[in-house]
N, C-alpha and C positions, 0 to 999 in steps of 0.2 A: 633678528629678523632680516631675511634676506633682500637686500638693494640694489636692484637692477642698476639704477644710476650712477652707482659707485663703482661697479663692477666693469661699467663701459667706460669710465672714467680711466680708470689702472689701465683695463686693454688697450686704449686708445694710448696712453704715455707707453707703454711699453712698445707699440707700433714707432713713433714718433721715435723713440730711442733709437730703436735697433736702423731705423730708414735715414734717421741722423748719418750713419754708420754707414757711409757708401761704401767704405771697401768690403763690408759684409756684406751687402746688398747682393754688390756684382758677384763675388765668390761663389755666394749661395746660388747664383744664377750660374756661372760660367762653367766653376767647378766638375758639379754632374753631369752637362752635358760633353766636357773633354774625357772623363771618365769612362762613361756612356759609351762616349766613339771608339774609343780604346778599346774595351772590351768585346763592341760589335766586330770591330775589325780583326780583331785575334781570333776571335769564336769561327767567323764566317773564310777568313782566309785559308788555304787549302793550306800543308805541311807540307815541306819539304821532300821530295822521292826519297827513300830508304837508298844508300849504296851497297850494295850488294856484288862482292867480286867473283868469279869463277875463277875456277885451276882446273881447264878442265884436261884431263890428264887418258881418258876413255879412249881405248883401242876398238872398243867398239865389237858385235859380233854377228857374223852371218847367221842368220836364221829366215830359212825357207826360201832359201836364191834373193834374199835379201840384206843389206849389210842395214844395223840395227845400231844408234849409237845411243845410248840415254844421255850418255852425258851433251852431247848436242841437243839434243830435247830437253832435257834442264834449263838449259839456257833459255832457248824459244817459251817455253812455260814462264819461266821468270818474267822473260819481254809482256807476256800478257797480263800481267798485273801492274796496274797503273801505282803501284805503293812502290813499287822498284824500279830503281836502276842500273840493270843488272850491267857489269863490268868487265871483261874478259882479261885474265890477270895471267902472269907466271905468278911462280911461286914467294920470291921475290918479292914483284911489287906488290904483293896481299901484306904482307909482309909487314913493308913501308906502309901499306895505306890502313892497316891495322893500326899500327906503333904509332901514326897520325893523326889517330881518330879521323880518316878522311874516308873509310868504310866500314861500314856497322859492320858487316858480318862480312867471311867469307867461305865457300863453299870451295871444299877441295875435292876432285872426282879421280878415283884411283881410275889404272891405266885395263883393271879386269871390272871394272864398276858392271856394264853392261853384263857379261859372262855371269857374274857373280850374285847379280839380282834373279837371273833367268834359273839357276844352280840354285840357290836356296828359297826363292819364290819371294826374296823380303829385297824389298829397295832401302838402305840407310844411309841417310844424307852426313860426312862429315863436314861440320861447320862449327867455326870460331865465332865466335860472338865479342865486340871492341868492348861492351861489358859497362858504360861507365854510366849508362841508362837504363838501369834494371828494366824499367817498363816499359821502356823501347825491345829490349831484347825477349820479353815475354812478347810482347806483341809480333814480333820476328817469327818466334816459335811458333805459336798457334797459323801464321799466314804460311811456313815452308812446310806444315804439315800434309795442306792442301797441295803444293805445289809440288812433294812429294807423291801425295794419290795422284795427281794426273799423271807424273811423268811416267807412272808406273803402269798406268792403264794404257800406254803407249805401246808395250805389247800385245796387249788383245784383239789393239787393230792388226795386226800381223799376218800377213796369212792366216792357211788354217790347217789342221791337223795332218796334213799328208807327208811330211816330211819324216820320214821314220827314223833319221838320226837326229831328233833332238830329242832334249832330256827331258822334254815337257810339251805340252800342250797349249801355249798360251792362253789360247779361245774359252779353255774350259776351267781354269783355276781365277783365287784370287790372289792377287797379290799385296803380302803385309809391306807396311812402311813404317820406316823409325828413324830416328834424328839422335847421331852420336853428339852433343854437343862439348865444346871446351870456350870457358870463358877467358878472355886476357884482362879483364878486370870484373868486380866482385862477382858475382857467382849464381847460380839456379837456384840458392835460398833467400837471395835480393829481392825482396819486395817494392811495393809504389812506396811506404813509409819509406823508407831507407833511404831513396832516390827524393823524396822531401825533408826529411830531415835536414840533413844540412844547407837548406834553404832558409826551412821554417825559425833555424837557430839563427841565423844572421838577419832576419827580416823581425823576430820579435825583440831582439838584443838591437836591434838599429832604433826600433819603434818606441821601447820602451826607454831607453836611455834619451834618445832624443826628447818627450815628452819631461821624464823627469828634470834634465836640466833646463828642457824651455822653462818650467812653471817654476823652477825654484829661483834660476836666475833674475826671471822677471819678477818674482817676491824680493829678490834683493836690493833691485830697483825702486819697486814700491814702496818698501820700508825705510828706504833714502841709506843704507848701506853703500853701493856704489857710488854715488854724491860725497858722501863723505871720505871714502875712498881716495874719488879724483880730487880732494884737497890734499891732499899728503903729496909725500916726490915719490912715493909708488910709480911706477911708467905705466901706460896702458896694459904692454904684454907680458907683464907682471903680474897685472890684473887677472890675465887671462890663464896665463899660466895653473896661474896660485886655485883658480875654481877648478881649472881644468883636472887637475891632482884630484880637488878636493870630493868632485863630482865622480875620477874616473873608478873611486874605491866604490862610489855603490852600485856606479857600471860596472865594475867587475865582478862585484860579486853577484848580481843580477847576471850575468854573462855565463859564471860558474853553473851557479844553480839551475839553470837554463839548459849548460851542457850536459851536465851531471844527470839531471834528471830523463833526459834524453836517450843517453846512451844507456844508462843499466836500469832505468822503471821502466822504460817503452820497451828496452833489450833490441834497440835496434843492430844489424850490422856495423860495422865500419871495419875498413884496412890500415889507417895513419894512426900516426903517433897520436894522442891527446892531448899530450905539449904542443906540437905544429898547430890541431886545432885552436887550443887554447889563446897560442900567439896572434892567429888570423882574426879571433875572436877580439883579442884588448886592440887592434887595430881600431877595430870597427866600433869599438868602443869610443876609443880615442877622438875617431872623427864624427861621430853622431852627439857625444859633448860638446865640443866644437861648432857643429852644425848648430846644435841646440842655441848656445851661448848666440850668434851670429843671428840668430832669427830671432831671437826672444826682444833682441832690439828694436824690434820691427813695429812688437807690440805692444798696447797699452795695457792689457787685460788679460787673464786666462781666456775670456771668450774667443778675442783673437789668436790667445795660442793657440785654440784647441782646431783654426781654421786652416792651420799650415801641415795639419795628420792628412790629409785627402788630397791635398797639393804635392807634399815632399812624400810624405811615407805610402800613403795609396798607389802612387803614378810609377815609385821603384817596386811595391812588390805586383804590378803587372807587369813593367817591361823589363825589371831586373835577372827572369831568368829562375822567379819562384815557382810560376804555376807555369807558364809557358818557355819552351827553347826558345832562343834567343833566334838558330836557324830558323824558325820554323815560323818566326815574323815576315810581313812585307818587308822586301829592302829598303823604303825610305822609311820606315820605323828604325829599322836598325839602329843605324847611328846616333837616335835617342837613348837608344838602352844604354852604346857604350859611354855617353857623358853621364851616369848614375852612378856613384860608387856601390850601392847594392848587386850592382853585376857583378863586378870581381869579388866583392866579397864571398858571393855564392861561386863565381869559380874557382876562388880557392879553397873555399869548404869542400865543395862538391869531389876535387880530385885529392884532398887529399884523405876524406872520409872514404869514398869511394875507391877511389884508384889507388890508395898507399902512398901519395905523392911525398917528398919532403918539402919545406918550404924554398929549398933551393930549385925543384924544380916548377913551384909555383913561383919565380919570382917577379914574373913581369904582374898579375894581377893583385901581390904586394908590394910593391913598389909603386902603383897606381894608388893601393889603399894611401900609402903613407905622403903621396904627393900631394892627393887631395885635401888630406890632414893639416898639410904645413899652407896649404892653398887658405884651406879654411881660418885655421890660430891667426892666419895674417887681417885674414879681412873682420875675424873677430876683436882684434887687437883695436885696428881702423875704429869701425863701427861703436867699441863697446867703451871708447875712451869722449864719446859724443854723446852717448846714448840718454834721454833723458826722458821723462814722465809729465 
């Protein structure tokens, strides 16, 4: 028979436990609302202007006691779209600012562009696309298509028919448009998956490894394992070590299975080697055991482990560079993203899945991975030779 009294009895000690429990109190409080702010503020903040370089190369053509350039009118068109910034380049510095990712795309204008559009009735944009943001560069696509029809409709205003030596009538046809494109990294079969993938593989290979070694290591503690440990002449970083191994084989193969699955059941793209991912991969392994080990000290209980997923793992995959550019933050966010080792992990996925990169030319955002690493084994060594229950 059911007991109302007893029922309020248990809720009430359950209330009374968890409120014992100030640092879960405040967490529960603090947490969501950093979170919260976080998200408002990426959602709501505008993006970055697209850079957009010109070559314009247009001799330009008299038609009807008028000198006609389109490719000066590309440009002006471009100016009016608040997503660009459009850049007036040689050939050269497109070039550099290509090979630097320091401009998305760029438009090169032959020196008959103008004549040539007028002669075959079709305006076609050539443009390189930097390529290393599938979805950036689709979205590129569909906005020059527009910027394309106007610049083209820039002949209609032209005079009008009276001039008997041209080859056309502007006033009275229409003019096609089309966009030759050439990418310098992956390609017009690139999809948004592809451009998350190797996010989604460093953010669940962080998350889950980290998790696994919180809870296990904090069992090893619970079960007086570790205690009996630090009576032996084992040294602390020995301690560490010795889990670190032990922990990083079922990271790794958690890592594997992760990539594996990825790459040939999703069949997503990629240009690098497997091995390079694979390397960037056990880094991150390496320091999310590590991390794991270092917090798990922290706590008394699974409860509390499970409060450091929304603090550590939540707070990297919004500013680390998963769902949002990093550009494309307010600048005082930014230098929060770059102290998260989730960022370089994803830039060295991202170029070398994407771009072909090898690991030597990701090396500054591995070498971050692997400082953080030895930053971490240290303060786990500290911490884990004190740690007690």
């Amino acid at each position: 028979m059911f007991n109302k009294g007893r029922s309020q009895i248990l809720a009430l000690r359950v209330i009374q436990q968890i409120w014992a429990d100030k640092r879960t109190v405040v967490l529960m409080t603090i947490i969501p609302v950093i979170l919260l702010s976080f998200i408002g503020i990426l959602i709501r903040h505008d993006p970055a202007k697209l850079v957009v370089g010109v070559v314009n190369n247009d001799d330009g053509f008299a038609m009807m006691g008028n000198e006609v350039n389109l490719g000066d009118r590309l440009i002006e068109v471009l100016g009016s779209f608040e997503e660009f910034d459009a850049q007036v380049m040689t050939t050269d510095e497109a070039r550099d600012q290509l090979d630097a990712a320091d401009a998305d795309a760029v438009i090169t204008v032959p020196p008959e562009f103008t004549q040539n559009v007028i002669s075959t009735r079709t305006l076609t944009l050539d443009i390189e696309y930097e390529g290393s943001n599938p979805m950036l560069s689709e979205r590129l696509n569909t906005i020059f298509a527009r910027v394309a029809l106007q610049t083209a409709n820039t002949l209609a205003l032209v005079g009008s028919s009276t001039a008997s030596d041209l080859p056309l009538d502007p006033s009275s046809i229409e003019f096609a448009t089309a966009i030759d494109a050439t990418y310098l990294h992956s390609g017009p079969e690139y999809d948004t998956l592809d451009y998350m993938a190797p996010a989604l593989i460093g953010f669940f290979v962080f998350f889950l490894v980290f998790l696994l070694t919180c809870i296990s290591f904090l069992r090893e503690r619970v079960v007086g394992t570790l205690e009996r440990l630090q009576a032996t002449p084992i040294r602390p970083h020995e301690i560490i070590i010795g889990y670190m191994l032990g922990f990083m084989v079922f990271g790794i193969f958690q890592g594997t299975i992760t990539l594996v699955f990825t790459v040939f059941i999703l069949d997503i793209h990629y240009a690098g080697n497997l091995l390079n991912i694979f390397v960037v991969e056990a880094l991150l392994v390496m320091l999310s055991v590590n991390l794991g080990i270092l917090l798990s000290t922290f706590a008394q209980n699974e409860f509390q482990v499970l409060q450091f997923i929304p603090l550590i793992v939540t707070s990297q995959g919004l500013l680390g560079g998963v769902i949002w550019q990093i550009e494309d933050m307010p600048g005082w966010l930014q230098p929060v993203s770059y102290v998260m080792p989730l960022t370089y992990a994803n830039e060295a996925l991202r170029k070398v899945m994407i771009n072909g990169d090898s690991l030597l030319d990701v090396w500054f955002p591995v070498l971050v991975l692997i400082g953080f690493a030895v930053v971490v084994i240290g303060l786990a060594s500290r911490t884990a030779g004190r740690a007690k229950i």
